[in-house]
Structures are given as structure tokens and as C-alpha cells.
ROLUM-753726 format. One record per residue: residue in one letter; x, y, z of N, C-alpha, C, CB in turn. Coordinates in steps of 0.02 Angstrom, whole numbers, plus 50000, padded with zeros to 5 digits. Glycine has a CB too. Layout:
<kolmars>
aXYZXYZXYZXYZ...
</kolmars>
This chain:
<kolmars>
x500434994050000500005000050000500445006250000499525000150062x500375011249958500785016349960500395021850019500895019249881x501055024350038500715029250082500385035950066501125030850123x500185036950110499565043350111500085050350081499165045250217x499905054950048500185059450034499845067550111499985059649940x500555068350141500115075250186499775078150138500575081750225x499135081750188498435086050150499295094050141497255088850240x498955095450073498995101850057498625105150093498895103149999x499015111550113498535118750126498135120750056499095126350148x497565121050062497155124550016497505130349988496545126650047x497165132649936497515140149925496825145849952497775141649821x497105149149963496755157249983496855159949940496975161950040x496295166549943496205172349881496785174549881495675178549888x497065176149940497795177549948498425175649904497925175050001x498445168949884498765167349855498595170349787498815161749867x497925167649770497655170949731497815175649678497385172649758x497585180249737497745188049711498655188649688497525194449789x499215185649743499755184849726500045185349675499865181449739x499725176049619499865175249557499705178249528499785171649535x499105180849524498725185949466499025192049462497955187649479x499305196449537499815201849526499205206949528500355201549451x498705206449580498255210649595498005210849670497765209349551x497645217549691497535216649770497095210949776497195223049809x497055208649842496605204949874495945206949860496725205049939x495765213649877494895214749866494825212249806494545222849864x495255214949727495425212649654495165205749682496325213349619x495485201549692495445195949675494665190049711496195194249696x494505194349767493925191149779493245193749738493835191749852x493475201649710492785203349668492685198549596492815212049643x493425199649585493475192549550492905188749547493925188149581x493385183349591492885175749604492355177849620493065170149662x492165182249659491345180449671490835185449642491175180349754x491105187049588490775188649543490315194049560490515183549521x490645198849579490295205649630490895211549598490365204049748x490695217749598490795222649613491105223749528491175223449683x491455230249501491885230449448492505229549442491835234549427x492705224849398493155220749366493405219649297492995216349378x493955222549283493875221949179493965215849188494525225749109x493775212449108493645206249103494455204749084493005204349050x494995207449046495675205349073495835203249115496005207949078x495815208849195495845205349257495625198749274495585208649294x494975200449265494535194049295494935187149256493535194649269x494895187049189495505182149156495835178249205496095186149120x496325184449191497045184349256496785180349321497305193849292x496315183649380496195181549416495945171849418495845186549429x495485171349344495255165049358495815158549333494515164749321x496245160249305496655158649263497125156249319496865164049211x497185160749364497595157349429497245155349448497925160049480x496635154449483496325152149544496245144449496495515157349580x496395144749449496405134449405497115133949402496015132449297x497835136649400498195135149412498435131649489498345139049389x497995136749535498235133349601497525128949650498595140649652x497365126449594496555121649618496185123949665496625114249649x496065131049654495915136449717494975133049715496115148349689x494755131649795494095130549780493905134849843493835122349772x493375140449806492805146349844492585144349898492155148149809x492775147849956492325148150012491475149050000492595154150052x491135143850002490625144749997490195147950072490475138849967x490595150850114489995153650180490435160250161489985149550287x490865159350143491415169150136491125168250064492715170250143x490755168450025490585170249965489885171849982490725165249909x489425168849996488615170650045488705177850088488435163250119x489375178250113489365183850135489405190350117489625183350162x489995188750058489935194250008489325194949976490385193649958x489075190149938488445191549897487795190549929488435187349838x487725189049983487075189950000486535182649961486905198449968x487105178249937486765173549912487405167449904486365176249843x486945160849939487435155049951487195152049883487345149750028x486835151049861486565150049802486415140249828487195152949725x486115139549887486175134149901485065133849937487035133249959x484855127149929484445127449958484165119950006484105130249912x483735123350070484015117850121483375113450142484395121550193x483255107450118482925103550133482815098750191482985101850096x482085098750243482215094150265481445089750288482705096250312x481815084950265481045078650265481085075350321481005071850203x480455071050335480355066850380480765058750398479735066450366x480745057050325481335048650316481525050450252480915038650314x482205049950259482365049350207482415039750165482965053650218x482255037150191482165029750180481665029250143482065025450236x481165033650135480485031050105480455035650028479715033250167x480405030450011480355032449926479975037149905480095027449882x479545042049942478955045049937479825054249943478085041850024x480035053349963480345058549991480955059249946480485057350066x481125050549905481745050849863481405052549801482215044049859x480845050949771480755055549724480775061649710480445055149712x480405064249780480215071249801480865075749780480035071649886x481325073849806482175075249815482345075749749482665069149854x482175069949696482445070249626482265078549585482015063149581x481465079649612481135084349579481345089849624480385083049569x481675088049653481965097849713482585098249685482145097849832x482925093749669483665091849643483625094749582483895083749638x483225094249551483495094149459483215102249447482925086249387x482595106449483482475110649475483135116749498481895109949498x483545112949557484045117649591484535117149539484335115649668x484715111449520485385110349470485115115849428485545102049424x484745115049406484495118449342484425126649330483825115749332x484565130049399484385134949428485045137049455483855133749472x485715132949446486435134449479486485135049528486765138849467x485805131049581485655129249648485935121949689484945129249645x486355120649732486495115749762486235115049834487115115449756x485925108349841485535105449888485605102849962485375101449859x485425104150016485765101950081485255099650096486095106350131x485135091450111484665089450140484715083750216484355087050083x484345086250264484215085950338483695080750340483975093050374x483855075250373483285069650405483165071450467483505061950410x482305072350488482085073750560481965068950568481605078050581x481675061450530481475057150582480695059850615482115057250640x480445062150572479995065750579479845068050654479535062650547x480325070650700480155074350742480325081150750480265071650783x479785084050784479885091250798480435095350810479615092350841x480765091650879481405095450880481805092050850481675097250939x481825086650794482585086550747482525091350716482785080850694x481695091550687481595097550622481855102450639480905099950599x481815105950724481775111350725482705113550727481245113150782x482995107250743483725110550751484155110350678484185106050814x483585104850623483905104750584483995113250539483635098750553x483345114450548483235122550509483715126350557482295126550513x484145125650587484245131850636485215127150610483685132150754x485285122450616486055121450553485905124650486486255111950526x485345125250446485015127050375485415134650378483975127150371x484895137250441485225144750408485755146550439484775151350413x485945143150481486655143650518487185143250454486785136550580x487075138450390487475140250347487195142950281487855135250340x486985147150292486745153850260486295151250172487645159750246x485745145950181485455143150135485065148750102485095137550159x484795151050046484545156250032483845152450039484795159749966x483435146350048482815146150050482605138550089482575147449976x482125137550090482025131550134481315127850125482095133750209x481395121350116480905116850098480945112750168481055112550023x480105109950204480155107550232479565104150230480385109950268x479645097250252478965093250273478835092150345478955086150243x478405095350352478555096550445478235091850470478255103750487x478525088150512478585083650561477705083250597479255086650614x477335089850595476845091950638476485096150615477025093950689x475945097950600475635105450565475285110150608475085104250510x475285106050679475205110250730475625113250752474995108250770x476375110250786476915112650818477385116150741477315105450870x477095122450757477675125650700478085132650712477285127050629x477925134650776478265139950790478875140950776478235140750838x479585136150759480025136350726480195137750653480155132750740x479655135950618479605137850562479745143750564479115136650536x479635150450583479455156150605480255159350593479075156050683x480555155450610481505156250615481545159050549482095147850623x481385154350495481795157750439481565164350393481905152550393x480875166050417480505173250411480965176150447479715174550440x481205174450509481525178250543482175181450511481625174950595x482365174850502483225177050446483035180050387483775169650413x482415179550367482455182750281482485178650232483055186650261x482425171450260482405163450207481885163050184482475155950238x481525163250117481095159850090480715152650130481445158750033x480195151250153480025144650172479475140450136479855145050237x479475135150107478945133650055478805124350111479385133449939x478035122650125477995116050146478055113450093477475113850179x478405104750096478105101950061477925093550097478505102849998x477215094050047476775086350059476055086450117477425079950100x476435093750151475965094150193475915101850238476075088050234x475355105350242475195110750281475345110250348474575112150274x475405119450384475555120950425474925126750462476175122350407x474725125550526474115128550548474385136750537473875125950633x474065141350537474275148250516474335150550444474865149350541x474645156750424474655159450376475145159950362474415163350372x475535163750298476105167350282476655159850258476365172850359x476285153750229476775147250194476385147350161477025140050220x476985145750096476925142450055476745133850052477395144450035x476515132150004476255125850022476255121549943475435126950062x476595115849944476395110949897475855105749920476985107449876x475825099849912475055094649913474805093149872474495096249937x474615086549882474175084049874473335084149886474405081149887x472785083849865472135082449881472065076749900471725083449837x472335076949965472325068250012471765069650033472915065550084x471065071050026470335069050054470345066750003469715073350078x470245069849941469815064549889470075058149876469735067349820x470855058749911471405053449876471105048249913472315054249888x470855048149978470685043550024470045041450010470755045750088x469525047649987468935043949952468875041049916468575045649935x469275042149852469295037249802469245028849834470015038749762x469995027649859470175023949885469785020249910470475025449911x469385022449967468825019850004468305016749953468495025650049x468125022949910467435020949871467725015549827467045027449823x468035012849822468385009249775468155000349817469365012549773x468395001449856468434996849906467644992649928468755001049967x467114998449953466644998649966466254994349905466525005149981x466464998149837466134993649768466244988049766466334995049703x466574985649812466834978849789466394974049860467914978649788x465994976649885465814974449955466014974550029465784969949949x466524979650016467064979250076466494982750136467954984950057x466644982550202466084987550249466744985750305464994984050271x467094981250313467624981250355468294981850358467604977750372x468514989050333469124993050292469574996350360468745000550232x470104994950352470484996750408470855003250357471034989750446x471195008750421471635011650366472305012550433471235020350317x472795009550400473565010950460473855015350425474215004250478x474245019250463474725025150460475175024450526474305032750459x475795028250496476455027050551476535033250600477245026350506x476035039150578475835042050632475995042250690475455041250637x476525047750724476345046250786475715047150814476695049050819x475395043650858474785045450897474875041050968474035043450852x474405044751023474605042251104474175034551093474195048751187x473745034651048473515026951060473515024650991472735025651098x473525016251013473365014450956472805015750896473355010150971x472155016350904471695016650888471265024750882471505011950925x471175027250822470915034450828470425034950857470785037550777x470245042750880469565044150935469405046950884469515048651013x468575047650859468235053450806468435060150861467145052250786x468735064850823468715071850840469305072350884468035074250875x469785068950897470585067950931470965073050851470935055650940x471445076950883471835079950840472515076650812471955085450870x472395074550742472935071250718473385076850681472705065250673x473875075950727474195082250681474915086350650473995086450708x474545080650582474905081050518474515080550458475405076150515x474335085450447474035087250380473895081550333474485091850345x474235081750311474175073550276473885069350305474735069850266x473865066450360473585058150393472715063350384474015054250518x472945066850423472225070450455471515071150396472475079750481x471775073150330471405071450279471285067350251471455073250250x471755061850250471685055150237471265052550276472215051950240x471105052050336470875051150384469845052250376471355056050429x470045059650368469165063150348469175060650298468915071750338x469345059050217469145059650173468815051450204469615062050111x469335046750216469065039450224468325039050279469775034450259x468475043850326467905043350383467085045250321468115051550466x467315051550311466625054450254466365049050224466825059750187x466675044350188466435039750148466085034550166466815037850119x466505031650227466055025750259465345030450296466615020450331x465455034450314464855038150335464395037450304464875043750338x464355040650244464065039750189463695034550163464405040550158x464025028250169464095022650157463375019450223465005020750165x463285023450273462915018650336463405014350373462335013050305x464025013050360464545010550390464685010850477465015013750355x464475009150512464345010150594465155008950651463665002850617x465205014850642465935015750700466505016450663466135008850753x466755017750610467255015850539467855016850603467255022950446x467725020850633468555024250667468935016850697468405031450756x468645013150709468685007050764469295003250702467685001450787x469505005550649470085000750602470195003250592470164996550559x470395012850619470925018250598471395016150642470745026250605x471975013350636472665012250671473245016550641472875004450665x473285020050693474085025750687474475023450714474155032950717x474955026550736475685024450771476095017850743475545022750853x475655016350698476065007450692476725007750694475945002850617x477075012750672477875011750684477935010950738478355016650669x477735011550781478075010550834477835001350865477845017750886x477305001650872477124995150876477014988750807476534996350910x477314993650757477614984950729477214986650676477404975850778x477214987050603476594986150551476444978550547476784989150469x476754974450546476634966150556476034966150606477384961450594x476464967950675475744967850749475194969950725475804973550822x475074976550676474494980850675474174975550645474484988250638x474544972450587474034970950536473844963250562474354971650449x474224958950577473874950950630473364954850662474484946050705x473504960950723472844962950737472254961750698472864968650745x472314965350645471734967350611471194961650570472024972250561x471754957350565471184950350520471234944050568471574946750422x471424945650650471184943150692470624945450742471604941850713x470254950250728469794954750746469144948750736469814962450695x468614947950772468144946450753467544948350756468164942950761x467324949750689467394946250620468114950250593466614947650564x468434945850568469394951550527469034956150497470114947250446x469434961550476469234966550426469414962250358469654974350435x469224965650299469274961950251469634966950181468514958750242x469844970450227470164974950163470724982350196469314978950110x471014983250165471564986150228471794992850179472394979250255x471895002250182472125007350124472895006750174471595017050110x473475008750165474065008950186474245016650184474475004450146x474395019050224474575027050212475305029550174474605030350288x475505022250151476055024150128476535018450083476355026750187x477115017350058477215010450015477675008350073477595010749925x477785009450103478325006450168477795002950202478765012850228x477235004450230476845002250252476444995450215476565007450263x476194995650149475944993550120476574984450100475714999950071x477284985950093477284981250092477534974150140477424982450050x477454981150211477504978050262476824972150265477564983650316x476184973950256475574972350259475564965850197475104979350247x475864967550142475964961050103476254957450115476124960850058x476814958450155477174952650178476844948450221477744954350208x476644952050281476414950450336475734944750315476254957450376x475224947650272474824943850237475074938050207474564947350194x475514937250171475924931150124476104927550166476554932650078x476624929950241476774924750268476334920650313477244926150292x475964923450318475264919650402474844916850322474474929650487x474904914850280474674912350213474044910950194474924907250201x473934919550203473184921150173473414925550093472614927450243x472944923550062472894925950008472604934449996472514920949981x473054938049951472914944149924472494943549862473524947549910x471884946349839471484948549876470774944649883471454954649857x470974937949887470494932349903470414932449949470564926749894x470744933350016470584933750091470654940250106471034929650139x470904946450105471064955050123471344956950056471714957050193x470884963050041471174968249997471744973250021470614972349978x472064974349971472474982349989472534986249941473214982350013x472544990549965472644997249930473085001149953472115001049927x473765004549925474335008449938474185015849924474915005849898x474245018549960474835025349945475455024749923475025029050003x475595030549877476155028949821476205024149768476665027549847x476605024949730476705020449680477435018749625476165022449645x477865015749707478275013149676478425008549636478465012849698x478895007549600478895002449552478744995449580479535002549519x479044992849626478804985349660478074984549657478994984449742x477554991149670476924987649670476944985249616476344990849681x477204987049558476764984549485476994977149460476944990249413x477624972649520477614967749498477634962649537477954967749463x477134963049593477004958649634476474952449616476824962349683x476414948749663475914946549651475404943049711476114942949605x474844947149677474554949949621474914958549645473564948549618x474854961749571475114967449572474564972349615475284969449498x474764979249654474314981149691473694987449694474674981349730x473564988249670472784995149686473414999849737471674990849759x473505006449680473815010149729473465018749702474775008449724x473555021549746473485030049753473925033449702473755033049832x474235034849653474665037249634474775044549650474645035849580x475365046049672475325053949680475975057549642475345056049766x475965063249616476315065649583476865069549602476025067649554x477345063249650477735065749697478195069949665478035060949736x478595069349605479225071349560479015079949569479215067349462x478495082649525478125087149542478035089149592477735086749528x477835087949651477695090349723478435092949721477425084149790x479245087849717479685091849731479935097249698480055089049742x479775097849630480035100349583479595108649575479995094749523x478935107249614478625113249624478765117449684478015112149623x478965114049730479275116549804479985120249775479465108749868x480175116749744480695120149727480825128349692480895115749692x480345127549634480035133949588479905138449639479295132449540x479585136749676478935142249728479855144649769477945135349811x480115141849800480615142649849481045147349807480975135749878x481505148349746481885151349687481275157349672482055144949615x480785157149668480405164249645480355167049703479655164049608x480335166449763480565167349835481275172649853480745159449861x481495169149829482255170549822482615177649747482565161249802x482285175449733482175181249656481775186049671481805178149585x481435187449733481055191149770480495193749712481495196849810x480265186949666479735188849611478915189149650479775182149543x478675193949638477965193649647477335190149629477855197549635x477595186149689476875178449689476745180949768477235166149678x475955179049765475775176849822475775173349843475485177049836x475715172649911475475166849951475085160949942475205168849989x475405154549918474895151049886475015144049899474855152549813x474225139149917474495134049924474195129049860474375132149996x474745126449842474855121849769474505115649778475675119749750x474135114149761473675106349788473545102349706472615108849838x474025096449721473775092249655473475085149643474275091849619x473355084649592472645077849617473255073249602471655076049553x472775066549643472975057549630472535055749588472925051749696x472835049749567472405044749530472425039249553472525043949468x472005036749546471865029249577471825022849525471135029449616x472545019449510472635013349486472385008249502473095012149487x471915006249479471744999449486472054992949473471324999049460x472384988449496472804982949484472074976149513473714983849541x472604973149529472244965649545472224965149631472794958049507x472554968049673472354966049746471974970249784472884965049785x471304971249747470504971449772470204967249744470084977249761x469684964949797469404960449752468794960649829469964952349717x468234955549771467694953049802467864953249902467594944749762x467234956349946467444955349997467294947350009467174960250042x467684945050049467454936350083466484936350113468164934350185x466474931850091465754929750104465594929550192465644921350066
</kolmars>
């Protein structure tokens, strides 16, 4: 093994300016592309700073310009495919925009979120995307109004005014869903989410609160309502992360009479629930239906392939992104929250409820 070569000292503008045979101020108006400069100089200046592999302070360049040209994301898991798309479409709009990306996992809690935004502008991000952990607890949000950061949600609202907002139409997304279900004879429909909540089991009129579940939630309650459906809440199960999506779901088709058809709030969830189904070796959707949120590629080649929500996550990021850069361009938009529809794929695991 050959040995390690000692780290070089970086070069400084200092040096910089040196080779080029110009002052220091010269040489940082230079690089950072501020103030007047003949374009000879500037030459000169850049011409060294590639001779001596000079690479820009990016927090001493934010300082000069008043722009890091960077923007700071932070989601709930980054594990869940719902958030890596999201990311593709925040990613390609920033590239595209000579914007580079810093993205923060909360783990969807409050105070990761909240310390993650407070590293965000600690290194001087010009704008900020967040999926907040909570849509009640948001007084931190409040921070980067404070600094002068652009703040745009995304996936899900925040109680108050003055955000920006991407989304989905998760009521209808959940009605669909439901009514879908119902056509098929279903009347004993569970719906799990990883939600935190203090109990297992939802109370009608208990505050769930995260925007997202919470409409998912009404849109599915409205329907069985609708429906004459008596107590629906009694197979709303939240928290399952914590107690196990496997546990939730043996719960649920050991219930008597089992439920007979199960919506997933999410594809992490959903193929926890297929598994769990496959291995205790009941059949999809001869013995329990499902229906997913999201629509990653695995649903489409299972078997049987699955009834999912599709949502137009790429977009959700790629619009968070837009809204956050016209923010930042201090262009005149209002206050607006962006809401876009699902569609509902029909595959093969719904089916007839059990007799």
C-alpha cells in the first residue's frame, strides 16, 4: 500500500490575488463575481485560481453576495421512497437553477426538524423546503421569516398563515380509495398510518396532527359515513411504527369478524402488510384487499400486482422548489397553496369482499 500523501494547505484568495499580481479585494471581486472588474483582470484572476486548484469559500462568498446559492431541505425519512423522488424533483429544479442542495433527516420529529432548520440557516441557505414533522407545532418555522429565508411546505400544511404550500388532495385521495373498496363489498376497511399518535386506535374528533394523515383520515371517515358504515374509526390504526406494522396488521384480520380489506398510508407500510399477509398464508385479495399510497415500482410487479393511490410526487418536489427560487428572486407571487390531484390505479389486489 503506498502511503498517504500530507493534505495540502488549500490556497486562499491570497495566494490568489499573489499570482494574478492584483490586490486581494481585486481578487475576491473576482471570484465572486461582485463589484467592477475588467474582464482582462478577471481572466488573470480565474486563470490562477485553476492554476492553484483554488476552491471558493462557499459561507465567505454568501457573505459577500448575499447569496449561498444553496437550498436547504428537510424531510421526515429519508428511507421512504415517497421523499426520494420528492428530492429528485427539488434536485433537478436547483441544478437547473445553479442551485445546490443540503438535505436534513428529522425522523419526523419536531425538535430534529427544528434544530435541523436552525444548522440550515446557520449556513446561510438562501431558501428552505420542509415537510414538517407536525402542522400544529410550528413555531420554529417562524425562524427563517426571521432570517429573511424563503420557506415553502412540502407534502403537507402548516396551521397559520404566511407558507407556502405544495400537496396533494389527500381527502379525495382517500375517498377514492375507500369508494373503491366499498364497490367491491368491503364494509370492514381498516386504514394504518405510522403516525405518531398516544394510542393505538383513533378517537372521532382527537387531533391528528399532520396534515396529511388528518385528511386522509376525513376523506376515508366521510365515505364510510356515507356509506351507513357504523363506528368506521374502530380500524383507523396510527402509530404502527412504533408498535410493529406486522402487529397492527395480525391485529386486524384477527379481529372478530377480521376486517377484510386494509388502504396503507404509505408504500413502506403497504409492503410491510403484504408481507405480513403472504407469510401467516392468506391470500391477496381472496382473503384481504389492499390498497397503497404511492406508487413505487415494486407495486407493479407483485403478486398479484397492487391498487395504489398514485401521487405526483416528482412534481410536488420540483414545484417546492420553483415556489422557493421565485422566493428568492424576490418575484411577485403570492401566498399560495399548490394542491395536486391523485389517481387511483386499479391493479388486481381488490377484490370481492369474503362471504
Amino acid at each position: 500500500m503506498s502511503p498517504q500523501h500530507p493534505a495540502r494547505r488549500a490556497a486562499t484568495v491570497a495566494d490568489i490575488a499573489r499570482v494574478a499580481k492584483v490586490s486581494k479585494a481585486t481578487a475576491a471581486r473576482a471570484l465572486g463575481e461582485y463589484g467592477q472588474v475588467s474582464q482582462a483582470v478577471r481572466d488573470r484572476v480565474l486563470a490562477a485560481a485553476e492554476e492553484l486548484d483554488y476552491r471558493p469559500n462557499a459561507l465567505a462568498k454568501s457573505m459577500n453576495t448575499g447569496r449561498s446559492n444553496t437550498i436547504g431541505v428537510v424531510v421526515g425519512d429519508i428511507e421512504n421512497p415517497f421523499f426520494a423522488v420528492a428530492m429528485r424533483g427539488i434536485s433537478d429544479v436547483a441544478s437547473e437553477a445553479g442551485y445546490s442542495v443540503i438535505l436534513i433527516n428529522s425522523d419526523e420529529t419536531v425538535e430534529a426538524e427544528e434544530a435541523a432548520l436552525d444548522v440550515l440557516l446557520d449556513n446561510q441557505v438562501d431558501a428552505v423546503i420542509v415537510a414538517p414533522a407536525s402542522s400544529a407545532h410550528v413555531e420554529h418555522l417562524g425562524n427563517a421569516a426571521r432570517a429573511g429565508r424563503p420557506l415553502v411546505l412540502l407534502d403537507r400544511r402548516a396551521n397559520g398563515e404566511g407558507y407556502d404550500s405544495v400537496t396533494v388532495d389527500n381527502r379525495s385521495a382517500a375517498r377514492a380509495a375507500t369508494e373503491e373498496l366499498l364497490r367491491h363489498g368491503h364494509r370492514r376497511i381498516a386504514f394504518v398510518s405510522t403516525h405518531e399518535y398516544p394510542q393505538p386506535t383513533y378517537q372521532r374528533g382527537h387531533e391528528i396532527t399532520m396534515s396529511s394523515v388528518a385528511d386522509r383520515v376525513t376523506g376515508f371517515l366521510e365515505t364510510l359515513d356515507a356509506a351507513g358504515i357504523d363506528d368506521p374509526e374502530r380500524y383507523i390504526q396510527l402509530d404502527a411504527r412504533r408498535r410493529g406494522v406486522d402487529v397492527v396488521t395480525r391485529e386486524l384480520l384477527q379481529e372478530d369478524p377480521p376486517v377484510t380489506a386494509i388502504i396503507a398510508s404509505d408504500s413502506l407500510i403497504a409492503m410491510s402488510v403484504f408481507s405480513t399477509v403472504r407469510s401467516d398464508g392468506l391470500r391477496i385479495p381472496d382473503d384481504v384487499s389492499l390498497i397503497a399510497f404511492d406508487n413505487p415500482a415494486w407495486t407493479a410487479i407483485t403478486t398479484p400486482p397492487l391498487t395504489v393511490v398514485e401521487q405526483p410526487i416528482y412534481e410536488l418536489g420540483a414545484a417546492a422548489a420553483r415556489r422557493a427560487l421565485q422566493r428568492v428572486r424576490d418575484e411577485r407571487v403570492a401566498d399560495a397553496a399548490l394542491v395536486f390531484e391523485t389517481r387511483l390505479l386499479s391493479r388486481e389486489s381488490v377484490g370481492a369482499a369474503p362471504a
